[in-house]
N, C-alpha and C positions, 0 to 999 in steps of 0.2 A: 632325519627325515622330515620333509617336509609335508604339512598338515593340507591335503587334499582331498577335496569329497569323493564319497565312495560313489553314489548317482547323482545326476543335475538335475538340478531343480527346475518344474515345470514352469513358464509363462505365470498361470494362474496362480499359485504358489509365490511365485516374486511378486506378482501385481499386487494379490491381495494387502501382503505385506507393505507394498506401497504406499496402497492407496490414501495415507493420513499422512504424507510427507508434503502437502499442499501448504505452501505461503503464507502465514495469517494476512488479513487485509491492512491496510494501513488505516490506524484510526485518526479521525478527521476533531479536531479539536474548534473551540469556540473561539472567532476572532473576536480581541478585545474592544475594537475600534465599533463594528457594527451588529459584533455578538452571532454572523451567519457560521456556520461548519467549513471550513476551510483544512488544505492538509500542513502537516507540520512541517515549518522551515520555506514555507511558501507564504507569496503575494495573496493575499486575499483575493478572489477573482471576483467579489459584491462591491469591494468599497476601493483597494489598489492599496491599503497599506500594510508596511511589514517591517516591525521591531520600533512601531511608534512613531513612523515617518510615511507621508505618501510616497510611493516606489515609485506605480505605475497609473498614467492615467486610466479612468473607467467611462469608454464611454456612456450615455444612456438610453433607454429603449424607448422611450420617448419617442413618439410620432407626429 
């Protein structure tokens, strides 16, 4: 026999249950190059470099 519930379980009952199955955030690490929060495995978006090399240029906000 197979294992089947005797009543179904309400909305709020499953929700509740749920509600701690939410994503952790991605923690954002120090780039070595300019020391700003950058995310991991990513271009720095302050300075443009990534694994010790310029990647990408940056322009600046300079007016």
């Amino acid at each position: 026999m197979a294992a089947v519930p005797k009543t179904r379980r309400s909305h709020r009952r499953v929700r509740t249950r749920r509600a701690h199955w939410r994503t952790p955030l991605a923690l954002a690490g120090e780039c070595p190059h300019c020391h700003e929060l950058r995310l991991p495995h990513r271009v720095c978006p302050h300075c443009g470099y990534y694994n010790g090399r310029q990647a990408v240029e940056i322009k600046s906000k300079e007016k």
